[in-house]
N, C-alpha and C positions, 0 to 999 in steps of 0.2 A: 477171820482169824481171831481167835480168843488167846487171852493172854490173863498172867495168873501175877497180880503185883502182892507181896506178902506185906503188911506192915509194920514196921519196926516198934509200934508202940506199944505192944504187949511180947516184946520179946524179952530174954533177960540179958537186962541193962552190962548186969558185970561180965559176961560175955558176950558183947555184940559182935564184934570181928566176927567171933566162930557162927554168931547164931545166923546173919548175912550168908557167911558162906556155906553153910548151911541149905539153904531154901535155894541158893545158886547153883549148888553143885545137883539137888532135889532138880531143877529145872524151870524154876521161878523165870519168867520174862522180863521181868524188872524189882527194885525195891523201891515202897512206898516210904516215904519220911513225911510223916506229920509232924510242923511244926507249929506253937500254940502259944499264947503270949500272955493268957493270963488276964486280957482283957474283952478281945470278941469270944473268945470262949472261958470257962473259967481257971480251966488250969492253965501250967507253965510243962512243957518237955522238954525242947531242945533249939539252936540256934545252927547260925551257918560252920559253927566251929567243931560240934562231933559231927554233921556231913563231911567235913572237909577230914577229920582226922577216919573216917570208916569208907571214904572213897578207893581206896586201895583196896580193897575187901575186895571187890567185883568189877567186873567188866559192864553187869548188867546198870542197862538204864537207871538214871534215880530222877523217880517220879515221886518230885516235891510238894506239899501242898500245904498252904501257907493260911493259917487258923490265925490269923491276926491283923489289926487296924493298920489300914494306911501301910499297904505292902509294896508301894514303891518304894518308900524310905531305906527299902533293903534288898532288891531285886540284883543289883548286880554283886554283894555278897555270895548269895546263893548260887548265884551262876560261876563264880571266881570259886567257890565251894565244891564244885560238881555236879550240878542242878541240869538234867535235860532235858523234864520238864518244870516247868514251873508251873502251879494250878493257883488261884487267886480266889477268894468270893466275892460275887456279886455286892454282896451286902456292905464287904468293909470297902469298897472303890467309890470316892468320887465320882471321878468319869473312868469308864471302867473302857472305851475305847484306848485312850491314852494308855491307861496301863497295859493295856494287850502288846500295842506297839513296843511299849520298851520291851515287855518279856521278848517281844519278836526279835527287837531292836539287838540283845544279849546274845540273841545266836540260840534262842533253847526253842523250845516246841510249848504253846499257851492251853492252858488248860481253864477252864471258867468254871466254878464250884456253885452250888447253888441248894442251899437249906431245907431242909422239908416243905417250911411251906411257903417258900418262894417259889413264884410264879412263873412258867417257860418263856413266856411274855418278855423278860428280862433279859432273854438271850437275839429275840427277834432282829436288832438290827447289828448283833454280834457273832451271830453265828457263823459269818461265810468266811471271819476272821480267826478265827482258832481250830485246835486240831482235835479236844476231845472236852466233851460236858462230862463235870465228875456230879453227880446227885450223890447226895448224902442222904443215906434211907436209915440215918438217926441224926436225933438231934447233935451236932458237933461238942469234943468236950473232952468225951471218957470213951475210953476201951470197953469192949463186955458188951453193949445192949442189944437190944431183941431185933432183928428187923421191923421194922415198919409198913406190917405189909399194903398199905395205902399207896405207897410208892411206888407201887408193879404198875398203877396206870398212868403215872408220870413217865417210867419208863419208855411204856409200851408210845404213847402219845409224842413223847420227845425223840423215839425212833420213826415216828408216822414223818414225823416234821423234815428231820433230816434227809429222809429218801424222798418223801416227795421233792423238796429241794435240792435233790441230788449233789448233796454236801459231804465230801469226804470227812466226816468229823465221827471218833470214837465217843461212845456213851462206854464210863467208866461208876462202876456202883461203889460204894462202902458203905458199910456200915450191918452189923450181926449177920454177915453173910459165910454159911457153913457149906460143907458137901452136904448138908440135906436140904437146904433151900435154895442151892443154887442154880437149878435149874428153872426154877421160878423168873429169877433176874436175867437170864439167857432167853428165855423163851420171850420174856419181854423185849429182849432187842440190846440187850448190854453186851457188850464184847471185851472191856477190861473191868477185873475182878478184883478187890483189893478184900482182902482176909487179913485179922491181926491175931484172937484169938481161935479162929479155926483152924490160922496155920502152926503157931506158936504155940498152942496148949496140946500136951502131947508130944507123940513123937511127930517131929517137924516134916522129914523127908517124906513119910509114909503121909502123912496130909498133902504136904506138894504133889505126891502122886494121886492120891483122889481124887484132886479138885483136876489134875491135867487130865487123866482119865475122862474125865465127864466132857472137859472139851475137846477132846480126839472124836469122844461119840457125835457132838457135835458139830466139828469140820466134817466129819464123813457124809453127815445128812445135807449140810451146807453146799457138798460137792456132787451130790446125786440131783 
């Protein structure tokens, strides 16, 4: 099952309610909230306070993902916020077992983020503990960048891993992903989609429609 998460971070700001409901009523599977602190990456966006004021917008899932040092310090925020997933990085975790548990611990669904050029290595004794690996196929930061196409064989590889290990866990992509490359990141084995400018730039709903199109073609071959 393929799934279309839109993200909020190149949407326009002084209309977010409408631009949410928007991509929801288009058919969006969930909405992505990148938040960023200004420190593990260089900008600043947003906190648990516009989550919590834009949660009424949708019904749909918000799948949070947490661009900043030492993210226990604010995990139950985000969940008191509207958070039903929560995604963490590798990079900024201590002990990155602990924090999984609390995200568990909250009641949300644990998501494990992990950098271009971080290593699958990093998920080995974590994996059979959370629900979806998010790979970022750009550097974390900015809206807009190119795919990285190096990152089709982490995909493909980090799918190898999980089905051999018959691990119910989604591979979730972001990062410069359009309807023109995204059959690339499908084919390698990704099953949730996170678009900010492919979904946002332009008209919104008729992008939500492209990018669901291309996964209908895809359940159909899935089921033959």
């Amino acid at each position: 099952m393929y799934k279309l998460a839109p993200s909020i971070l190149n949407a326009d700001y002084s209309n977010l309610g409408s631009q949410i409901r928007l991509a929801d009523k288009a058919g969006a599977d969930m909405i992505h909230l990148d938040v960023m602190d200004g420190m593990f990456v260089p900008c600043i966006s947003f906190g648990w306070d516009l989550i919590k004021k834009v949660r009424d917008c949708t019904e749909k899932k918000f799948d949070v993902h947490l661009m900043i040092n030492d993210p226990d310090r604010y995990l139950h925020y985000f969940r008191e916020a509207g958070a039903d997933i929560i995604s963490v990085h590798a990079e900024a975790c201590n002990q990155l077992d602990v924090t999984i548990d609390r995200i568990r611990d909250l009641g949300c669904k644990v998501g494990v983020v992990l950098n271009p050029a971080t290593s699958l290595t990093t998920l080995d004794f974590v994996l059979e503990k959370i629900d979806m690996v998010l790979l970022m196929t750009v550097n974390p930061g900015f809206g807009g960048q190119k795919y990285m196409t190096s990152m089709t064989r982490k995909i493909v590889e980090l799918r190898r891993i999980i089905d051999e290990r018959e691990f119910d866990v989604d591979i979730e992509v972001d990062g410069g992903i359009t309807v023109e490359n995204v059959r690339t990141v499908l084919d390698a084995g990704a099953n949730i989609i996170v678009s900010g400018s492919g979904i946002y730039r332009g008209d919104v709903t008729q992008n939500v429609t492209n990018f669901l199109d291309i996964f209908k073609e895809y359940d159909s071959h899935d089921q033959h």
